[in-house]
N, C-alpha and C positions, 0 to 999 in steps of 0.2 A: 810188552804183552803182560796181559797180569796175570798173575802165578794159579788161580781160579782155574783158567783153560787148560791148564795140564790135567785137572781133574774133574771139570764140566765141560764139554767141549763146545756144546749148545745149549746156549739163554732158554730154548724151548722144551729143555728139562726140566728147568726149575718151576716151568708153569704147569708139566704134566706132573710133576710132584707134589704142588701146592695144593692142586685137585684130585688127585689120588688121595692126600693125606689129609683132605679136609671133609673130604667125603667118605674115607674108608672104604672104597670100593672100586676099583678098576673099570667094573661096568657103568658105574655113575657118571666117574673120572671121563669115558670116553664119550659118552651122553652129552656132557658140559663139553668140552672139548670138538666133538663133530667127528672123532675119530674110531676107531674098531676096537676094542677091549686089547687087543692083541700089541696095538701099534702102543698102549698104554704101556702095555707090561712090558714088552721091547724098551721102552724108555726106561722105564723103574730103572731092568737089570743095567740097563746102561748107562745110571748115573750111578748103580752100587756098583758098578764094574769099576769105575773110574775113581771113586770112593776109598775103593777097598775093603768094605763092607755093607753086611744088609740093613736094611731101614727099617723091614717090616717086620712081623710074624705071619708067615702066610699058613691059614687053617682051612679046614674044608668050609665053602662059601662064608671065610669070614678075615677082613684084612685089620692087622692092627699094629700100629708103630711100634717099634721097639725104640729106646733110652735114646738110641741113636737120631734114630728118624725123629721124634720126639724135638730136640735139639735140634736140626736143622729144620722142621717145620716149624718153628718160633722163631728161627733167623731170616727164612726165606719171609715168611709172613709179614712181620715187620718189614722188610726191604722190599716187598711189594708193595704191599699198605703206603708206603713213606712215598714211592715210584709215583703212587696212583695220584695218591695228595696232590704232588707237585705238577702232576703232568696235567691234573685236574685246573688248578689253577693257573697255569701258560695258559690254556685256553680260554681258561673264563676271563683271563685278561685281554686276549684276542676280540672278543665278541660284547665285552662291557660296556654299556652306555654311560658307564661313571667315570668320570677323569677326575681327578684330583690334582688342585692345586694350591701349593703351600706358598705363604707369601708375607710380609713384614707386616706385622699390627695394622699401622698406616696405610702402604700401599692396598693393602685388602680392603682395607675399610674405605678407603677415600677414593681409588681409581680401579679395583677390580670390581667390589661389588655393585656400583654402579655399572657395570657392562654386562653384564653377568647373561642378563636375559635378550641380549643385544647380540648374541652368536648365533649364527645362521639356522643351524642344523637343531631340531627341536627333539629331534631323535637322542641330543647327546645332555646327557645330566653334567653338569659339570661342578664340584662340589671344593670348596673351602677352606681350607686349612691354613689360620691364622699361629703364625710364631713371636716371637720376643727375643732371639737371636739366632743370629746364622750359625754360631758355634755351637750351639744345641740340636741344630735340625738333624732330622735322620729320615732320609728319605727310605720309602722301600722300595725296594727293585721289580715293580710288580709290573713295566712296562705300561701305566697309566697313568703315572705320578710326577710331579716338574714341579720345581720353584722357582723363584722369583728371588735371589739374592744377590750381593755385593759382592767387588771381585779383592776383596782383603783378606777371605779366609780361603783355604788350601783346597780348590774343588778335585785333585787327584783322584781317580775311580770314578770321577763324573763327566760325559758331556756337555758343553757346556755354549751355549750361543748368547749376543749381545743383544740384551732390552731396552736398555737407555742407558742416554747419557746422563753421568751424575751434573749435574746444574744444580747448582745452591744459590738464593735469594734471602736476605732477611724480609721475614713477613708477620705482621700486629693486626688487630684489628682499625678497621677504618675510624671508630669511636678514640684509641687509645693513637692513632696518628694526630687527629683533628687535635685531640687531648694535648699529647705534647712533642708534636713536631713543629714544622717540618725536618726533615735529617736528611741532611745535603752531604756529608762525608764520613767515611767509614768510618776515622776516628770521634764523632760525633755520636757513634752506636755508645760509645763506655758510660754516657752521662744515662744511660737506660738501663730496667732490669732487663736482662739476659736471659731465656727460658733454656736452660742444660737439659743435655741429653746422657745419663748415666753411661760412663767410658764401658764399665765392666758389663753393657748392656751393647753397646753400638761401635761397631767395627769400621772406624769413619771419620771423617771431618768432626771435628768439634767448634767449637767459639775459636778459641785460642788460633786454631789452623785456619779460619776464616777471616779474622783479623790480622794473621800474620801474612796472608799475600796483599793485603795493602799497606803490610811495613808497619801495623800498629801492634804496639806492646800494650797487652793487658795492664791495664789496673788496681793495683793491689786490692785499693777500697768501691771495686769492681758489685754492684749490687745483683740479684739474682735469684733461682730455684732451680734444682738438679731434680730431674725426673726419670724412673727406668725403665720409662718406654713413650716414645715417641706419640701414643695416641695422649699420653697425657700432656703432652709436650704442647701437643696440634691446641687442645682443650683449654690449655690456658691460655694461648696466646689467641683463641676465638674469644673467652672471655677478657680479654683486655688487660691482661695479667703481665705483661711486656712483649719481649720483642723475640722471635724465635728464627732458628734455621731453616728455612723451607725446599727442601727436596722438589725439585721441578713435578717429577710424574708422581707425588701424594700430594701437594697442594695447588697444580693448575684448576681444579674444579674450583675449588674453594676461594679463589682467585678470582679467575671467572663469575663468580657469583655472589663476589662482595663481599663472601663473609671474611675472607682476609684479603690485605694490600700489602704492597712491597714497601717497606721500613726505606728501605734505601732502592733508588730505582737502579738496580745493577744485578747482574746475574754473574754467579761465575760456575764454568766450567772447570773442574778439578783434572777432567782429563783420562777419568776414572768411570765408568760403564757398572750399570746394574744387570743382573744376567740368568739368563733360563738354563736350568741344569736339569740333568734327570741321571741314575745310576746306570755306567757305562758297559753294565755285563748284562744289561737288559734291554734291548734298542726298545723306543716307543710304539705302541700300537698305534696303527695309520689312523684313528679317529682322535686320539689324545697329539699326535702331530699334529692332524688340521686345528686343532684347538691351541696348543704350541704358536703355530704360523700365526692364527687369527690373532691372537694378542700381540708379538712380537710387531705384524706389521700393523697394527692400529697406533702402537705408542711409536712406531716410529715415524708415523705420517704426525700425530701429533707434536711430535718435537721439531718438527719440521715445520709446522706451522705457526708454532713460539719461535719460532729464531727470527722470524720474520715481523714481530713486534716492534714495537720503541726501545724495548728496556738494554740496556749496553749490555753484550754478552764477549765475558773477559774469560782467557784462558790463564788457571793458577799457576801456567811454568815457570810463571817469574812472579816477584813483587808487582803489584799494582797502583802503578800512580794517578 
């Protein structure tokens, strides 16, 4: 119990005191309130009862705080005020037609905002928010808010459910294959430049670890460009700039549509899942769920329906021969 109660016994003083004291008048105080001048002043005395001292100066029809009262109507104020804020926004997050969701450069750009307007409910805004690492992101706890991240960094305080499978593919453009393929074997990838994905940026497969489940050793005189974020990544390897790692759910469109091809017709499975989080002291508002659900099961019918292609899909638990 908190030590408060031995000397407020009831929350519903502090609010006949807020209004006593902001009004200076007992008669007002019971006006605002709904209640009799009388049931007013019964409370005053019975929080200076509990107190130990008085709040007011009470003079013929005129009330005025003393030094005392003074000081707890600045503390009460405040801790109403702050009450009100917050109880103010639970609910505006209850009844929001805005949902928010945060999501890798890439996959935002390449497979959410293309769907964007493809969600049922027209009643729901659902708004954007593009990052550059998962080690940076900070969700807020506003019960409307979810990303879209990797399961390599620590989601603790977050819920957290599965969005896809990590599937990696190298992928060039069509122009820069015709150019100089074909590439029949993993190790075959070394004689190409290689489009890097900045480490201290990507919490993740690299080159190195993609090569290494097919038992190939890098390179030394390994040619190449390290970039520290994935859309530049995507950008060069659309320009014809070499050869890049293609993340199954940001480059099936692009795929799909020609503007890139798979380098090597292999897929691999790392075995490792990309995933929907949201802050775990806040469960989600039922309309940012159904937006939740909508996307988790569209990429997952759609991974479902790339499995079922040509292309070999390997799982990376072992070397790959």
């Amino acid at each position: 119990m908190r030590k408060l109660r031995r000397y407020i016994p009831s929350g519903n003083l502090l609010y006949v005191f807020d209004a006593a004291a902001r009004l200076e008048s007992f008669t007002k105080a019971a006006e605002e309130l709904n209640v009799t001048p009388a049931a007013v002043s019964h409370a005053i005395r019975q929080l200076e009862q509990g107190l130990g001292l008085p709040l007011f100066h009470r003079r013929h029809r005129q009330l005025i705080l003393n030094s005392e009262g003074l000081k707890l109507r600045d503390s009460i104020t405040s801790g109403l005020n702050h009450v009100e804020d917050t109880v103010e926004e639970l609910r505006a997050s209850l009844t929001s037609t805005v949902i928010k969701v945060y999501a890798p450069i890439a996959a935002g750009s390449y497979w959410f905002l293309p769907r964007l307007n493809q969600y049922p409910d027209e009643t729901t805004r659902i708004e954007m928010q593009l990052y550059n690492s998962d080690r940076n992101l900070q969700l807020p706890a506003d019960g409307a808010s979810f990303a879209i991240t990797n399961g390599r960094v620590d989601w603790s305080g977050h819920e957290t459910r599965k969005f896809a499978r990590e599937i990696i593919t190298p992928v060039c453009s069509p122009s820069y294959l015709e150019k100089h393929g074909p590439i029949r074997l993993a190790q075959d990838l070394l004689g190409h430049p290689l489009l890097h994905l900045d480490a201290n940026y990507h919490e993740g497969i690299v080159w190195n670890d993609f090569l290494g489940f097919f038992g190939v050793e890098p390179g030394s005189g390994q040619t190449g460009v390290t970039y520290n974020n994935y859309i530049l990544v995507m950008q060069a390897a659309l320009t014809g700039a070499g050869i890049a790692l293609g993340w199954q759910h940001s480059t099936d469109e692009l795929i799909k549509s020609g503007s890139l091809v798979r380098a090597l017709d292999v897929a691999v499975d790392s075995g490792e899942h990309f995933w929907v989080v949201h802050r775990s002291e806040r469960d989600l508002s039922p309309r940012a769920k159904a937006v939740r659900d909508w996307f988790i099961a569209m990429r997952q019918a759609e991974d479902a329906a790339l499995d079922s292609d040509t292309t070999r899909h390997l799982k990376a638990s072992r070397h790959i021969t």
